[in-house]
C-alpha positions in Angstrom: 16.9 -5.8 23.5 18.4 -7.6 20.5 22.2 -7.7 19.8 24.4 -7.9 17.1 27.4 -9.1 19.1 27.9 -12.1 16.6 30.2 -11.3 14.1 28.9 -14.5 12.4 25.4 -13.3 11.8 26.2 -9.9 10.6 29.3 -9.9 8.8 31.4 -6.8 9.0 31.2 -4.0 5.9 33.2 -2.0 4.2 34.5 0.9 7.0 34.1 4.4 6.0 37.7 6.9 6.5 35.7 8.8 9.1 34.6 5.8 11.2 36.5 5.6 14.4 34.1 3.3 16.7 34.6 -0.2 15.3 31.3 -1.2 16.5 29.3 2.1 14.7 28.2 -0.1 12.3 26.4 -2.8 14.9 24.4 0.2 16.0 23.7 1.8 12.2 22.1 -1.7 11.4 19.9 -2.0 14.5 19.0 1.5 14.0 17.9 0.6 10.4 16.3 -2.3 11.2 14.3 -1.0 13.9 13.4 1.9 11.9 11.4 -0.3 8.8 7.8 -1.4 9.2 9.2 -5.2 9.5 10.6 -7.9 11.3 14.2 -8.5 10.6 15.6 -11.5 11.1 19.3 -13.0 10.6 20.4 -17.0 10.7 23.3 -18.9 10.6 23.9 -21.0 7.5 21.8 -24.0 9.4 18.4 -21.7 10.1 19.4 -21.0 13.8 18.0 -17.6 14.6 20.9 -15.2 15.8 19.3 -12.2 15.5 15.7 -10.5 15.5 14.8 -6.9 15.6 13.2 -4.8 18.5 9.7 -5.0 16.3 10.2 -8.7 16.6 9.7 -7.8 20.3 7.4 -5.6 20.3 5.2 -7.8 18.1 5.6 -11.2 19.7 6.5 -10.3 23.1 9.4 -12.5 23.4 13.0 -11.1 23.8 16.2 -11.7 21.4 17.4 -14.4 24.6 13.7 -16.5 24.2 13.6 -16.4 20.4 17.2 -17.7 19.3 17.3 -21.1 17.7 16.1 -23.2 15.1 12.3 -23.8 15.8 10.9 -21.3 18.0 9.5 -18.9 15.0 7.7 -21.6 13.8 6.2 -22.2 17.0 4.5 -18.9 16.8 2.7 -19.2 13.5 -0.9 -20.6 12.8 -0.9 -24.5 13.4 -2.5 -24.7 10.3 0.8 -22.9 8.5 3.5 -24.6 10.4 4.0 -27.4 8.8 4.3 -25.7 5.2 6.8 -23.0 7.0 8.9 -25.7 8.2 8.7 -27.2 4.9 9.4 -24.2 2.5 12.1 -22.7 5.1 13.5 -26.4 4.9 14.0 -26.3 0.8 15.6 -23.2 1.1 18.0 -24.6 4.0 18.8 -27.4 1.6 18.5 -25.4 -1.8 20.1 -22.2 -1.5 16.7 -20.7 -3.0 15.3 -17.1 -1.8 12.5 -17.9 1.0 9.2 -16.8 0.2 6.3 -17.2 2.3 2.9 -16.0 3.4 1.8 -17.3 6.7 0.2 -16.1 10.3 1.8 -14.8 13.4 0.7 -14.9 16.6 1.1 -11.2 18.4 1.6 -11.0 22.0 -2.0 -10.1 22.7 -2.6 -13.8 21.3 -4.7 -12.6 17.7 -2.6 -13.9 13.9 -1.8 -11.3 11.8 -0.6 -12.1 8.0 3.0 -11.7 7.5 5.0 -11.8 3.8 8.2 -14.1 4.8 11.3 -13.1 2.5 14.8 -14.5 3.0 18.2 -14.6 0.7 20.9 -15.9 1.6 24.3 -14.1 2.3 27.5 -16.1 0.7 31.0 -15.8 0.4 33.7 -15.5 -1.9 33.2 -19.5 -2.9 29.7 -19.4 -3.1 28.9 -20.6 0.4 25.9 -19.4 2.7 27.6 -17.9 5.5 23.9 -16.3 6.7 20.3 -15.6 5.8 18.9 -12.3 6.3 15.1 -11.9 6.1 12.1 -9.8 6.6 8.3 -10.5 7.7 5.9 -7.7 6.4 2.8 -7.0 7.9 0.3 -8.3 4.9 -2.9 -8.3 7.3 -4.7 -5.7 5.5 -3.9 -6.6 2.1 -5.4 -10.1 2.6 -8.2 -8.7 4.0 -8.9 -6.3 1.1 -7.8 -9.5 -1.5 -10.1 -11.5 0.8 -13.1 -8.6 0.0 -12.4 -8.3 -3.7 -12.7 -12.4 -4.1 -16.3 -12.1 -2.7 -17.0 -9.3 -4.2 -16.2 -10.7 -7.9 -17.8 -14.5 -6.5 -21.0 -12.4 -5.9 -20.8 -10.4 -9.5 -20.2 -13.4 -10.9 -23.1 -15.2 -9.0 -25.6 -12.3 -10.3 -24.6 -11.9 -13.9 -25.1 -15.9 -13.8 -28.3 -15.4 -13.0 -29.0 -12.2 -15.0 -27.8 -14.5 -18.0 -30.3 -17.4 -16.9 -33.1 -15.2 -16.5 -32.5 -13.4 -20.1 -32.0 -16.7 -21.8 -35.5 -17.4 -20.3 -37.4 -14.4 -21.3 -35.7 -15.1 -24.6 -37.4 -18.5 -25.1 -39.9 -17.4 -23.6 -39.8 -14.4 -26.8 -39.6 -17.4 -29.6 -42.5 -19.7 -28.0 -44.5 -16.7 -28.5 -43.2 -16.0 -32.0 -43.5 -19.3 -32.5 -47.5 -19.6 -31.7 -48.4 -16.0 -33.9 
C-alpha cells in the first residue's frame, strides 16, 4: 500500500477547527487520489519518487517500497519513449517548467497502454520547488480513435486525389473531343 508518511513529499495544509486527528489529512489525500481515474505521483525537488497511488499498483504491479526513486518509472515505459521521458522530465528538473508528456506504460500483464504525463511543481514562500506532484491519464483510447481518424482522412484524401485525377482526365478528354468537331 502506499504512504504518505513523508511530511516532505506532501506538505501539510491548512487544518480545519473540527479536525482532531493530525494525520486526517494523510488519509483525505490517499482517499482522493485513489478515487481519480489516474496515477498520482509526488517527488522530491530532485525527481525521487516518494509517493505513488494504489492505481499505480494496481496498474504496474509494483508496490510504493519497489517503485521509490529516481529511475524506476522510466524503466517501465516503451524503450522507444524512454529516452525522450528522461529527457523532457530532465528540462523540467532543471527548468522549473510544468511536465508534459505522452508516452507508454507497461501494465503488469506486460501490454503498453498510452498515458498523458502532467507534473507542476509545488514551491515555497521564496520561490523554491519543495515537490512535484503529477498525474498519468489513461490516453489509450483516444490515441487509438486519433490513430483511426488519421487513416481515415489519409484514405479521403487518397480518393478525392484520385477522384480529382480522374475528372481532370475526362475533362481533357471533353476538349480533345471539342477540339476535333
Amino acid at each position: 500500500m502506499t504512504s504518505l508518511d513523508s511530511a516532505a513529499a506532501v506538505p501539510t495544509p491548512a487544518r480545519s477547527a473540527d479536525s482532531a486527528n493530525p494525520t486526517s489529512w494523510q488519509d483525505q489525500f490517499a482517499f482522493l487520489a485513489d478515487l481519480i481515474p489516474q496515477l498520482v505521483w509526488i517527488t522530491d525537488p530532485t525527481g525521487f519518487h516518494t509517493y505513488f497511488n494504489q492505481r499505480w499498483v494496481d496498474f504496474t504491479g509494483y508496490t510504493l517500497e519497489d517503485s521509490i526513486g529516481p529511475d524506476m518509472w522510466n524503466n517501465l515505459l516503451h524503450p522507444d519513449d524512454q529516452e525522450r521521458a528522461r529527457q523532457v522530465w530532465g528540462h523540467s528538473l532543471a527548468t522549473g517548467d510544468d511536465y508534459n508528456i505522452e508516452y507508454r506504460f507497461k501494465s503488469r500483464q506486460g501490454g503498453y497502454r498510452w498515458f498523458l504525463g502532467q507534473a507542476l511543481p509545488r514551491r515555497d514562500a521564496s520561490g523554491q520547488i519543495v515537490a512535484w506532484f503529477g498525474t498519468c491519464t489513461d490516453i489509450e483510447e483516444q490515441r487509438k480513435l486519433r490513430e483511426q481518424l488519421e487513416a481515415a482522412y489519409y484514405d479521403l484524401e487518397a480518393k478525392i486525389t484520385f477522384r480529382t485525377l480522374e475528372l481532370e482526365h475526362q475533362v481533357q478528354e471533353l476538349k480533345r473531343q471539342l477540339g476535333q468537331a
